[in-house]
N, C-alpha and C positions, 0 to 999 in steps of 0.2 A: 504494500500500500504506500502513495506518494506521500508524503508529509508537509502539509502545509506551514509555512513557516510565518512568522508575525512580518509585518512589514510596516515599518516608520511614517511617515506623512510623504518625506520628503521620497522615499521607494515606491509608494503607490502614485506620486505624481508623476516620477519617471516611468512607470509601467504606461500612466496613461499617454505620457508623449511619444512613449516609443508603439504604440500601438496608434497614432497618428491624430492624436486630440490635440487640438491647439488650447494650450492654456495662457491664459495673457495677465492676470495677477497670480503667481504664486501663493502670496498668503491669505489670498479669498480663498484661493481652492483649499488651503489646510485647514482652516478655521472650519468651514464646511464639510470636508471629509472627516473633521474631528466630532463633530456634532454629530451628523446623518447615519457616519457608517460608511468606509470605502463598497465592502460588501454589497450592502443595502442601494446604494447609487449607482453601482458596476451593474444589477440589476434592470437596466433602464438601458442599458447602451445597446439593445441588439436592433430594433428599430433605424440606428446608426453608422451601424455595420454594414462592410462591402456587401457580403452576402457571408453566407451558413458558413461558408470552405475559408472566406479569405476574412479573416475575425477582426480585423484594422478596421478604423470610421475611416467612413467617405468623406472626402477631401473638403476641408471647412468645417469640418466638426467641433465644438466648442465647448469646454466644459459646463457653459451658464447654458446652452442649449441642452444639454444632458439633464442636469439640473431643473431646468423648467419643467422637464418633463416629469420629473420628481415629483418637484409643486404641485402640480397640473395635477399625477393622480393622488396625494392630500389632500389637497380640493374638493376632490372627486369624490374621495374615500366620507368627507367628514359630512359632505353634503348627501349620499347616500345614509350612509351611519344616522345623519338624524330624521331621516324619514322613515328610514325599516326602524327605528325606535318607535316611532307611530302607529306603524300599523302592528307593530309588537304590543303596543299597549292597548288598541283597537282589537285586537285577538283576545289578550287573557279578560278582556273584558267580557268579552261576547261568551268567550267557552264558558266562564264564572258564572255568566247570569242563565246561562242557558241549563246548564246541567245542576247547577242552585235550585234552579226555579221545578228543573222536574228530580232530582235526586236528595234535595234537601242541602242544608248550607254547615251541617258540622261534618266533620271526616272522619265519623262512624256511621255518615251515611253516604257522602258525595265518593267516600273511596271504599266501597264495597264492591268484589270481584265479580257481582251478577251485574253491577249497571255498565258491564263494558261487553266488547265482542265475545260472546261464546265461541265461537269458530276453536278449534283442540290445536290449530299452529298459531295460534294468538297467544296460549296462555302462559307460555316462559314470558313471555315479553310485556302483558300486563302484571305478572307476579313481580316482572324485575321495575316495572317501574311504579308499580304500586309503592313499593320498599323505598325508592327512592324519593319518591315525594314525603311521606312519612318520616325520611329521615330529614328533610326539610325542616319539617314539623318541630322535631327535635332538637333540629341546630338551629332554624330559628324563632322556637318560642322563648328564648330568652336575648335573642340578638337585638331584633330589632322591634322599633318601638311599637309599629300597630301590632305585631304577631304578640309579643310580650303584652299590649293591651288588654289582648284579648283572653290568651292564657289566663292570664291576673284575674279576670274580671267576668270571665262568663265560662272560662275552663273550656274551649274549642276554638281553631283558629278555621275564619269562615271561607269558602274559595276564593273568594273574592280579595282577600287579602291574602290568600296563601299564592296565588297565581304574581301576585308582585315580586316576591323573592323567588321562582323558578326563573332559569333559564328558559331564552328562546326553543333550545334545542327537546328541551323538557315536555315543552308545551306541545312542538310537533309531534314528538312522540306519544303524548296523551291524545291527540288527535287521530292517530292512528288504531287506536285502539280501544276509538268510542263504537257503537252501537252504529251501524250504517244509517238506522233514523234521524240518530244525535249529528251526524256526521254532514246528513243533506240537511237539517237545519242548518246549522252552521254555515256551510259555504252557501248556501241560499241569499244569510246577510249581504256575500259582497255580490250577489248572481253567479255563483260561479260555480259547477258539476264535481261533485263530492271530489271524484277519482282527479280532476285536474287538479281541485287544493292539495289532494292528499302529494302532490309532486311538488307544488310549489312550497311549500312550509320547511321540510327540510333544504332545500336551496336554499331560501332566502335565511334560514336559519345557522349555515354552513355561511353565507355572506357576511350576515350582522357580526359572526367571529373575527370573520376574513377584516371587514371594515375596523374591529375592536382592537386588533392587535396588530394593525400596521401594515398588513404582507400587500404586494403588490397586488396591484385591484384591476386596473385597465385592460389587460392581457387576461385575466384568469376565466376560466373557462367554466361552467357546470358541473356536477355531478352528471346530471340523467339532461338529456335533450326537454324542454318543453312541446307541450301539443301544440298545433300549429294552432291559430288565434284570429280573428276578424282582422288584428292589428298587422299581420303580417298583408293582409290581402290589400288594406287598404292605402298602403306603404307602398304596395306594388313589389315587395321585395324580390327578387329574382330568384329563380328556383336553379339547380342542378341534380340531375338526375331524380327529378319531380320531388325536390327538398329542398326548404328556403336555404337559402347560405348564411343571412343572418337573422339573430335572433330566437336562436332555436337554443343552444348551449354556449353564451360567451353574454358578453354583460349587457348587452342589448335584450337578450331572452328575461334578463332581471328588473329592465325600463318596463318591457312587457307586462309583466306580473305585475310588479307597482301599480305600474295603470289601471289595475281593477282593482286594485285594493285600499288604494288612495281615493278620500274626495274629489271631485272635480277641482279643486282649490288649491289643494294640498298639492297636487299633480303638478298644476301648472305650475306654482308658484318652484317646485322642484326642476321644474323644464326650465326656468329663467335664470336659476341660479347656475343649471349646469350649464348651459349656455356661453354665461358668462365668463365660466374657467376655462371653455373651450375656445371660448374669442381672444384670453390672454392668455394661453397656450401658442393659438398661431400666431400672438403678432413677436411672440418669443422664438418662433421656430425659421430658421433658415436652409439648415444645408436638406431639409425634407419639406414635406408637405402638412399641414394638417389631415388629408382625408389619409394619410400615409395612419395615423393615431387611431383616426374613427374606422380604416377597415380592421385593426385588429382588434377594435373595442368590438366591432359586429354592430356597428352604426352605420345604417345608410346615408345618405349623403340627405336626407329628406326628414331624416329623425325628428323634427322638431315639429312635423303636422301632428303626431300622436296625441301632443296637448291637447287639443282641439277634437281628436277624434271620438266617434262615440260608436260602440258596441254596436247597437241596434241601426246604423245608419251607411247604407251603403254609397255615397255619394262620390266619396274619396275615391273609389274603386272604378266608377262610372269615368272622372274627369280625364 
C-alpha cells in the first residue's frame, strides 16, 4: 500500500503549479488551503482538468476559479440544507399528527408492533426500529427540555414531541414501515403515490446528511434513480435510450422532489436564491463555462421554469 505523506502549505502549492494552476498570491492560497483543506479543495479540480488521462488544468486555470467553485457548492449546500430542514419538519409533523390522531399520543400506544406492516419481511426491521426510537425515549427524556417536560409532568413523551429529537433518517425508516393505509394518507398530504414517497425520503434523507457534514454536493449522485415526473416532460428534458439524462439520479432529481414537497412559496423563493449563487458562480468562472457546472449538477439549461411549473398543467409541454 502507497503511503500518503503530510505535505506543508508551501508542497501542496507547488503540486498545484506543477500540475498547471496558475497561482498569483501565494499567501491567499495558504491562508485558504489552511482553512478549507488542500484535500477538500483538490476535490473540485476535475471539472478543470484536460480530461480523465491527462490530470493537468486546462490552460488559464486559476486557483480563485477553483475556489469559487468551492463557494458556489456552500452556497449551494447551505441553501438546500435549509429547505430539506423544512420539509423535515413538515414531515415529522404530518406523521405525528396522523398516527396521534388514529394510534393514540403516548408510546404505549403510538409504538405498538400491530399498528405497523404485518407483512413476516417487515418484522426484523420494525423490531429494530421500534428499539430505537424507545431508546430515544431514554436518552432523551432527560436531555432535552420539552421530552424532560413531559416525562416530569405527565410520565409519556407525546409523538409529536418525540418526532423532534429523531433523525431525518429515522423518520424515513418509520415510514416505511407504516401500515400501506397510514402510508397513502400521508403522501396524499403532498399528492404524491405512496410507493414514489417511499423512494424519495430516504434520498432526501441521505442529502440532509450529505448537506450537514460538508461532503461535496454539486456532483453527487442518488442512491436509487427517481420515477420519471410531469417535471421532467414539461422541461422537455431529453431522453437516451427512452431515459431522461437529467434529473433522474444527480441533484437535479433532488430540485424535482423538492418541488412537491415544498409550498409554492417556499419553492420559488429557493429557485431565486439558487439562482443567485449560480449567477456568481459564472461571473467567477473563466477558463470553462457555466453550463460546463449545470451538466454535471443534471441541470438543464431551462431549470428555472420548474418555479413556475405546476403538476396538473400541461402547457409547458405544449409551447
Amino acid at each position: 500500500m502507497i503511503e500518503k505523506k503530510f505535505k506543508n502549505l508551501d508542497e501542496q502549492i507547488e503540486i498545484l503549479k506543477y500540475k498547471g494552476m496558475k497561482i498569483h498570491d501565494e499567501n491567499y492560497v495558504k491562508e485558504v488551503l489552511l482553512r478549507e483543506n488542500y484535500f477538500f479543495l483538490n476535490g473540485y479540480r476535475h471539472l478543470f482538468l484536460i480530461s480523465n488521462e491527462n490530470r493537468h488544468f486546462k490552460e488559464g486555470t486559476t486557483f480563485e476559479e477553483m475556489y469559487s467553485l468551492f463557494l458556489f457548492d456552500r452556497s449551494f449546500r447551505n441553501i438546500l440544507f435549509k429547505y430539506l430542514l423544512v420539509i423535515e419538519n413538515n414531515l415529522k409533523s404530518i406523521i405525528s399528527y396522523q398516527l396521534s390522531k388514529k394510534y393514540g399520543y403516548k408510546e404505549k400506544d403510538y409504538l405498538k408492533e400491530k399498528n405497523f406492516n404485518s407483512s413476516p419481511e417487515k418484522r426484523a426491521q420494525i423490531n429494530d426500529l421500534l428499539k430505537k426510537m424507545k431508546r430515544q425515549i431514554r436518552v432523551n427524556g432527560s436531555q432535552h427540555s420539552a421530552t424532560q417536560h413531559y416525562v416530569s409532568n405527565y410520565g409519556y413523551i407525546p409523538l409529536w414531541i418525540l418526532v423532534k429529537v429523531l433523525s431525518f433518517g429515522i423518520v424515513s425508516e418509520l415510514y416505511q414501515i407504516l401500515k400501506v393505509e397510514d402510508q397513502k394518507d400521508i403522501a396524499a398530504v403532498y399528492n404524491i403515490d405512496k410507493e414514489e414517497f417511499s423512494i424519495y425520503l430516504p434520498i432526501l434523507a441521505n442529502y440532509r446528511n450529505l448537506c450537514a457534514h460538508e461532503d461535496i454536493l454539486y456532483e453527487n449522485k442518488t442512491q436509487k434513480a427517481i420515477n420519471d415526473t410531469i417535471y421532467h416532460k414539461l422541461l422537455k428534458i431529453p431522453k437516451k435510450d427512452d431515459e431522461y439524462i437529467q434529473g433522474k439520479y444527480d441533484l437535479f432529481a433532488i430540485i424535482i422532489i423538492m418541488k412537491q414537497l415544498l409550498k409554492y412559496e417556499e419553492f420559488k423563493n429557493m429557485t431565486l436564491e439558487l439562482e443567485n449563487v449560480i449567477e456568481t458562480l459564472n461571473y467567477n468562472l473563466h477558463t470553462i463555462k457555466i453550463d460546463a457546472v449545470l451538466k454535471r449538477m443534471g441541470f438543464p439549461l431551462n431549470w428555472k421554469n420548474i418555479a413556475n411549473m405546476e403538476r396538473d398543467s400541461e402547457k409547458y409541454a405544449e409551447e
